[in-house]
C-alpha positions in Angstrom: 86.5 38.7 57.3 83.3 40.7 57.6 83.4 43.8 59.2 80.7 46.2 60.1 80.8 49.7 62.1 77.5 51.1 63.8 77.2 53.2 66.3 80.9 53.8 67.0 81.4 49.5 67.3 83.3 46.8 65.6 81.7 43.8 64.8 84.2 41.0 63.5 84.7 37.6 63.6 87.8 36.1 64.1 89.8 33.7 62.3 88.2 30.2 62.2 84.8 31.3 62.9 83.2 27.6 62.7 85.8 26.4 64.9 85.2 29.6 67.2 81.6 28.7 68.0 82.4 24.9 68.1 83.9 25.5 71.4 81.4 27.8 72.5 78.2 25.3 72.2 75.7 24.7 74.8 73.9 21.6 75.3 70.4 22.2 73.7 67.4 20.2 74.5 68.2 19.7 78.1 64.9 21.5 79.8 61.0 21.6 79.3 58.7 24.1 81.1 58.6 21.7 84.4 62.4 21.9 84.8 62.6 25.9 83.6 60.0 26.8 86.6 61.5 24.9 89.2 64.8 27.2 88.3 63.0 29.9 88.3 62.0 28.8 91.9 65.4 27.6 92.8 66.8 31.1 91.9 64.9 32.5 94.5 63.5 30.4 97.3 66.7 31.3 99.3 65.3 34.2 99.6 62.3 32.5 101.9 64.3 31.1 104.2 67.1 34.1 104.9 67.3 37.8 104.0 63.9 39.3 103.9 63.8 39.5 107.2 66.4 42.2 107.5 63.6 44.3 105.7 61.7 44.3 109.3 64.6 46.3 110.5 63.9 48.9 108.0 60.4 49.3 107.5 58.6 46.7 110.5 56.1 45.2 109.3 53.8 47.4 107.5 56.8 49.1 105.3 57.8 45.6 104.6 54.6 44.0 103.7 53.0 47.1 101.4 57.0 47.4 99.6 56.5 43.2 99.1 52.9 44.0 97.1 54.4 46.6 95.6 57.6 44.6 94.5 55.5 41.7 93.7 53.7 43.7 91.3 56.9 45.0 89.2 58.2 41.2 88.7 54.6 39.3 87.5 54.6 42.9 85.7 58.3 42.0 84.7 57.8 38.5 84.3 55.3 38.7 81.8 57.2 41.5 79.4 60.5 38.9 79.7 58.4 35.9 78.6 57.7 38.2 75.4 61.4 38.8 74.6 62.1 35.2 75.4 59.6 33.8 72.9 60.8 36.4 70.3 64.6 36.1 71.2 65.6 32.8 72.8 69.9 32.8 73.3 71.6 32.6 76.3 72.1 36.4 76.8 68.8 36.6 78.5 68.3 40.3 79.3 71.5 41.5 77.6 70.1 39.5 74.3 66.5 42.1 74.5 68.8 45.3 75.3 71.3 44.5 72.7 68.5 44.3 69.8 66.6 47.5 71.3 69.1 49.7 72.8 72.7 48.6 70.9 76.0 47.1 71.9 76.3 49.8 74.7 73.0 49.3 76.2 73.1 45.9 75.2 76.5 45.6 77.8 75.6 47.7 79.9 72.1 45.3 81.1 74.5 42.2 80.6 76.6 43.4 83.0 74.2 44.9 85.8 72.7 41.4 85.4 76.1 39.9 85.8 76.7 41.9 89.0 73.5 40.5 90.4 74.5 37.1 89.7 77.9 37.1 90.8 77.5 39.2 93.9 73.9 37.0 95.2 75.6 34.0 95.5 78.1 35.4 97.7 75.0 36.7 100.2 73.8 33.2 100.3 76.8 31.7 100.9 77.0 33.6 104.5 73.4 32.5 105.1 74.6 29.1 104.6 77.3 29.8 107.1 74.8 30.7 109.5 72.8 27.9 109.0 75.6 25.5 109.3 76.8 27.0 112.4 73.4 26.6 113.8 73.2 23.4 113.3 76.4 22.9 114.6 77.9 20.1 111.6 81.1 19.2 111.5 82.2 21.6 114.4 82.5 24.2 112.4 82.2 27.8 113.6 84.3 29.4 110.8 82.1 30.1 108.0 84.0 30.6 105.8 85.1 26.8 105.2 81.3 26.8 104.4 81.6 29.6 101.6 84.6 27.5 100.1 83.1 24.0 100.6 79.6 25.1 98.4 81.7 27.2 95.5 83.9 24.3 95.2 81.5 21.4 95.2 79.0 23.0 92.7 81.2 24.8 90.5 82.2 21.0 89.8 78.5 20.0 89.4 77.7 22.3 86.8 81.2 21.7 85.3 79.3 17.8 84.4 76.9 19.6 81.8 73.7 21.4 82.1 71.3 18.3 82.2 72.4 17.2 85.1 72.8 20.1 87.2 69.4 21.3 86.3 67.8 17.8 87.4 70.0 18.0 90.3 68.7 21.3 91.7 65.7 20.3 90.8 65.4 17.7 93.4 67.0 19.7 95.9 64.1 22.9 95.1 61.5 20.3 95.7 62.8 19.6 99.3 62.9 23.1 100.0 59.5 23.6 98.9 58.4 20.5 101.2 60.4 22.6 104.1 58.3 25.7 103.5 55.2 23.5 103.9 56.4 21.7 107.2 57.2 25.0 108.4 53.8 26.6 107.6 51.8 23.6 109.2 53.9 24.1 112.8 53.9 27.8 112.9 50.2 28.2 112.5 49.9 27.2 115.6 52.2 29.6 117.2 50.9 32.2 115.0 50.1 35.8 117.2 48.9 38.6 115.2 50.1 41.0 118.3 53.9 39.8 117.4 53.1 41.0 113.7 53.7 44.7 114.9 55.7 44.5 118.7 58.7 47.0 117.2 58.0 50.5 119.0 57.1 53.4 116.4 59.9 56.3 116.1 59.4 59.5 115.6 59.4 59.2 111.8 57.2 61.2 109.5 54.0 58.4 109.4 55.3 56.6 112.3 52.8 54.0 113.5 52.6 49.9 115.4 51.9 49.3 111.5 54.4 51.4 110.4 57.3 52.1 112.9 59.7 53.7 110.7 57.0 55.8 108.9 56.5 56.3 105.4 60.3 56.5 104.4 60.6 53.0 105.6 58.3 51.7 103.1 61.1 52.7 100.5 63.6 51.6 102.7 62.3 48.1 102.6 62.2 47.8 98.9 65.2 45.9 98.4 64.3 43.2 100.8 61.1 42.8 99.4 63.2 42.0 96.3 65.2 39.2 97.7 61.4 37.5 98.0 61.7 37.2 94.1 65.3 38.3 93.1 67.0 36.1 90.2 63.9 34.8 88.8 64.2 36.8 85.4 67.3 34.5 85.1 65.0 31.8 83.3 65.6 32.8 79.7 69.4 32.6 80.6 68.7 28.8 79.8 67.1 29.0 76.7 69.3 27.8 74.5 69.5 24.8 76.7 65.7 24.6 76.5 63.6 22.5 74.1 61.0 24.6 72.0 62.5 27.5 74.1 59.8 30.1 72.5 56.9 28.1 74.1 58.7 26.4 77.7 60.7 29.6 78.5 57.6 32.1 78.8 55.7 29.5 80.4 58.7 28.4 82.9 58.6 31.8 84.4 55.4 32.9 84.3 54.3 29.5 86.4 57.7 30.1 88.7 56.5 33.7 89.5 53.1 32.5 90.6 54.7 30.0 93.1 57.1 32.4 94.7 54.2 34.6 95.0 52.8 32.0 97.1 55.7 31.4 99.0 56.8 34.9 99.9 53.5 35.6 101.5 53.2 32.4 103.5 56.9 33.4 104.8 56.2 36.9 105.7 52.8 36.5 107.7 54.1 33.6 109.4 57.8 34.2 110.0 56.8 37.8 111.6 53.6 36.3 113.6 55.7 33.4 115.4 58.6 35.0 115.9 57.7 38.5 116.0 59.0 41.3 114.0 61.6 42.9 116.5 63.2 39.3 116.9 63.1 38.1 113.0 64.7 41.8 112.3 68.2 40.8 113.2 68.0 36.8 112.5 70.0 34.6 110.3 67.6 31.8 110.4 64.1 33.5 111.0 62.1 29.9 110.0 63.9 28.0 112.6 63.8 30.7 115.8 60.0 31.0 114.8 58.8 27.4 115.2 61.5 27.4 118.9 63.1 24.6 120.2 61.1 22.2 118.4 61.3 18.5 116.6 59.7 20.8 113.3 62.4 23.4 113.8 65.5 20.7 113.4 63.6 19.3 110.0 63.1 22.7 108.8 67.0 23.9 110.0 67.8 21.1 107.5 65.6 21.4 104.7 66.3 25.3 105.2 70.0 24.5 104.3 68.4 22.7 101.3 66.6 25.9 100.1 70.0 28.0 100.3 71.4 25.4 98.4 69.1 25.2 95.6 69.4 29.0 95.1 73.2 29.4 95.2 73.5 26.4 93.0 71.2 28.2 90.5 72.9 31.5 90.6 75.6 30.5 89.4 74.3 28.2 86.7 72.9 31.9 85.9 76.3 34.0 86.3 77.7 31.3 84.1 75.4 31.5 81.1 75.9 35.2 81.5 79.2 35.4 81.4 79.3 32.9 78.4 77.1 34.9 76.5 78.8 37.8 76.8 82.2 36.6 76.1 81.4 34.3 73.2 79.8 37.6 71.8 83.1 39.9 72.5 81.9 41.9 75.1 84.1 40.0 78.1 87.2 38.3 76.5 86.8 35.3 74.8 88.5 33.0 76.7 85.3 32.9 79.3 82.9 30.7 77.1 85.3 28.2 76.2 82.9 25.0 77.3 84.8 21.8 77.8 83.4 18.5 76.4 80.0 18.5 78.7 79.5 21.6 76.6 80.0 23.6 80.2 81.8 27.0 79.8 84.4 26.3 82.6 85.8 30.0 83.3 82.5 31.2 82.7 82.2 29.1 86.2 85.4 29.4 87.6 85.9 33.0 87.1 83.0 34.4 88.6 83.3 31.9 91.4 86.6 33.2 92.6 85.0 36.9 92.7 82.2 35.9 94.4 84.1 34.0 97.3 86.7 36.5 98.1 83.4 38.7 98.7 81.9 36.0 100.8 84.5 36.7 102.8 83.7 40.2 104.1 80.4 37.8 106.0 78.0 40.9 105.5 75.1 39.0 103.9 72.6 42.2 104.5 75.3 44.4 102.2 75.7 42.2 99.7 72.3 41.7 99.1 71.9 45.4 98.6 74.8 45.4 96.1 73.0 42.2 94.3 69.5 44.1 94.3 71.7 47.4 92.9 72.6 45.4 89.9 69.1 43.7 89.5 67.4 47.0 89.7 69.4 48.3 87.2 69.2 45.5 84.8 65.3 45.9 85.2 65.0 49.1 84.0 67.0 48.5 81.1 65.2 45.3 80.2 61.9 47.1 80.1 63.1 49.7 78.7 64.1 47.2 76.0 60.7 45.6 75.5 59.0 49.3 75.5 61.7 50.3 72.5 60.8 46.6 70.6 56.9 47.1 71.1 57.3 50.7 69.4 60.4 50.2 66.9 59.1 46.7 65.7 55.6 45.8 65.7 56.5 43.0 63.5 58.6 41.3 65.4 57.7 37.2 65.6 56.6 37.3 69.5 54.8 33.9 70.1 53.6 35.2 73.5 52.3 38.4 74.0 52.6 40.4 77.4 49.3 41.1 78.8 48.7 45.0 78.5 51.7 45.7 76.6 53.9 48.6 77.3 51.0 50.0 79.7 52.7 46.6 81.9 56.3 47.0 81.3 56.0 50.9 81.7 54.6 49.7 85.5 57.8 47.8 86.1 59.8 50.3 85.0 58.8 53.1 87.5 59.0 50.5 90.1 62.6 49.2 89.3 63.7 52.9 89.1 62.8 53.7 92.5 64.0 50.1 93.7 67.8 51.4 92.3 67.2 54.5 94.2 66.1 52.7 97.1 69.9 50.6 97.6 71.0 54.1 98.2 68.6 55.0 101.4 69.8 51.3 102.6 73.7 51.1 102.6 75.1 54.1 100.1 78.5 52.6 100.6 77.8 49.7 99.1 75.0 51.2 96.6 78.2 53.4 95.1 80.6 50.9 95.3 78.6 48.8 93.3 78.1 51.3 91.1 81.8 52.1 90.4 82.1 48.2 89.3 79.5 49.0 87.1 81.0 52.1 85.5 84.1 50.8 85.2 82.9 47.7 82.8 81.1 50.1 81.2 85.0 52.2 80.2 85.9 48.9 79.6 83.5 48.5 76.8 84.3 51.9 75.8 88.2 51.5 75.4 88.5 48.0 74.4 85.3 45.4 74.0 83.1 47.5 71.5 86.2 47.1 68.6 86.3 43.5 69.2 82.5 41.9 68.9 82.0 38.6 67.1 79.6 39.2 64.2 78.3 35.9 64.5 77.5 35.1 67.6 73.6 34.7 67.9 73.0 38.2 69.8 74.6 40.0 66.7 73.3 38.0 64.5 69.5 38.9 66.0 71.1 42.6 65.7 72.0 42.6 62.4 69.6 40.8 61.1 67.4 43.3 62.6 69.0 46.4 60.8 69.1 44.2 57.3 65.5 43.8 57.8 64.9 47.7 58.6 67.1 48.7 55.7 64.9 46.5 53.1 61.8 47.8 54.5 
């Protein structure tokens, strides 16, 4: 048994180590660029159709619509340091993997787990969306959401429990009918389109306060973290590498091409969405697509497809929380038993687990909080992750990086001060839930402290790329 101490951890792997990894195998080869971008897509395009518009409340339009440029900014900045790391380091960890080679186990943990936060928490959000949806439509009678929040964990925690090929085609097809939503929608509310309804809240008496901005300049920030939901879980792409053929060349071009369509799509949204509906109304909705277009034949289809678009999001999510969680228990960091994967080389608790969590919070039917806890853990994750790529580009130059991000540290240095004040943002939002959140967050961190950091797998690919990296450093 090899054992190695750095930095105050205790790398070991346990008896059986070939067997230990045998049961903790992914199915590689399931996913080329075309399937990786329309995750990266499905990740997010909840976010089109519920969510953002809670943003209005906070900022109106103007806060909202300078905070989504703004935000928009940090993740193609974002996007194009992760496609980097992914090239160069392409395991399941995803952002823990980058932290773990530049910052150590604890910084390596510590972005795994605000990335597992985000992942476990988001699906919860959409799940009440979902609710609301299916209430509007008015299926099956139900006026109890939270039979909906059951019904959707259930049914695709059982998808994904058939093996990664499948579920990946599978929300595939449903991100494609969500995408022909959001074009059926922008066709019929051009024509209700008002630029008047853009700015119809009444200014306070904020600092700034205008029609364009009625909450001032502090709204702006306010707004930030609904401006994230527009693009939130997209950096989850390199979660599937592993999975992924030629994963240094489909990964970075997955989410680079993913990011360019959500661009797209978050700006067709917010222009139309607010201009049909207006902004005062969409502030407070649960469906702002459908209440634009009325009581229309085109709102009914898009009600549907809508449903569709939460679908393909929450499905996704927690194909990301999954690969997470495996990744950082087959590594040590969680216990071990978490990336057990059955014989469709799923990790079933890695599912289950994170599934039960997130339901129980589904429960409490605030979708606006836990979005702000989900864009706490995001932010947080973002920093670290580009903090990462800044420490890699510095510490080693040499590194094999088969893409390059444009500009360098000059980019990820952008997305950096922006994902700071987006963690600071959660605060000015809901600092109930901001510091709740952040309590989860310390306390995995003591649990690293106390227990996990004596008991990582040498091993497992994300120590491997560690120690490799220090054998390398120690020749040199």
């Amino acid at each position: 048994m090899r054992r190695v101490t750095a930095m105050s951890t205790e790398v070991s792997p346990p008896p059986g180590n070939d067997e230990y990894l045998a049961k903790r195998t992914l199915r590689s080869g399931s996913a080329g660029w075309v399937l990786l971008a329309g995750l990266g897509v499905s990740y997010v395009i909840s976010g089109d159709f519920s969510g953002w518009n809670f943003g209005l409340a906070e900022g109106g339009f103007g806060g909202l619509l300078i905070a989504s440029v703004v935000v928009a900014a940090m993740y193609l900045a974002m996007v194009l340091g992760m496609a980097e790391l992914s090239s160069a380091l392409p395991t399941a960890g995803g952002g823990y993997t980058f932290a773990r080679r530049a910052l150590g186990p604890l910084g390596g943990f510590a972005t795994g787990t605000a990335i597992l936060i985000e992942y476990a928490i988001a699906p919860a959000a959409i799940a009440t969306f979902i609710g609301a949806y299916v209430e509007s439509l008015n299926l099956f009678g139900i006026t109890d959401g939270w039979w909906v929040y059951l019904a959707v964990y259930a049914l695709f925690i059982g998808v994904h429990l058939a093996g990664a090929g499948e579920a990946l085609k599978a929300m595939f097809v449903i991100t494609a009918i969500a995408l022909v939503g959001l074009l059926i929608f922008a066709v019929a509310a051009l024509g209700k389109f008002d630029v008047s309804n853009l700015t119809n809240i009444a200014p306070t008496d904020a600092a700034g306060a205008s029609s364009f901005l009625p909450f001032g300049y502090l709204g702006i920030w306010a707004a930030i973290p609904f401006a994230i939901w527009f693009f939130l879980a997209v950096e989850g792409v390199p979660l599937a590498a592993e999975e992924a053929s030629e994963p240094e060349k489909n990964v970075p071009k997955g989410i680079i091409v993913a990011m360019l369509l959500l661009i797209v799509t978050g700006a067709v949204v917010l222009f139309l969405v607010t201009g049909a509906l207006g902004a005062d109304a969409a502030s407070s909705s649960g469906n702002p697509l459908v209440e634009a277009l009325g009581d229309s034949g085109a709102a009914k289809v898009v009600n549907y497809i809508g449903l569709a678009g939460l679908v393909a999001s929450f499905f996704s999510i927690v194909y990301a929380y999954s690969r997470q969680t495996f990744a950082l228990s087959r590594a040590g960091y969680l216990p071990t038993s978490l990336s057990v994967t059955n014989s469709r080389k799923a990790p079933m608790l890695a599912l289950i687990v994170p599934g039960v969590i997130g339901f129980g919070l589904s429960l409490t039917g605030e979708g606006a909080m836990l979005l702000n806890m989900a864009v706490f853990g995001a932010a947080v994750s973002y920093v670290l992750m580009m903090v990462s790529h800044i420490v890699l580009r510095v510490r080693e130059p040499g590194m094999a990086r088969p893409y390059r991000t444009p500009g360098g540290i000059v980019t990820t240095g952008f997305a950096l001060v922006i994902a700071a004040i987006s963690v600071v943002a959660t605060f000015i939002v809901d600092p109930k839930a901001a510091l709740w959140t952040l309590g989860v967050f310390c306390a995995f961190l003591a649990y690293f402290g106390l227990y996990s950091r004596k008991h990582l797998v040498a091993n497992s690919p994300d120590e491997e790329f560690a120690a490799l990296a220090k054998a390398e450093k120690e020749l040199e």
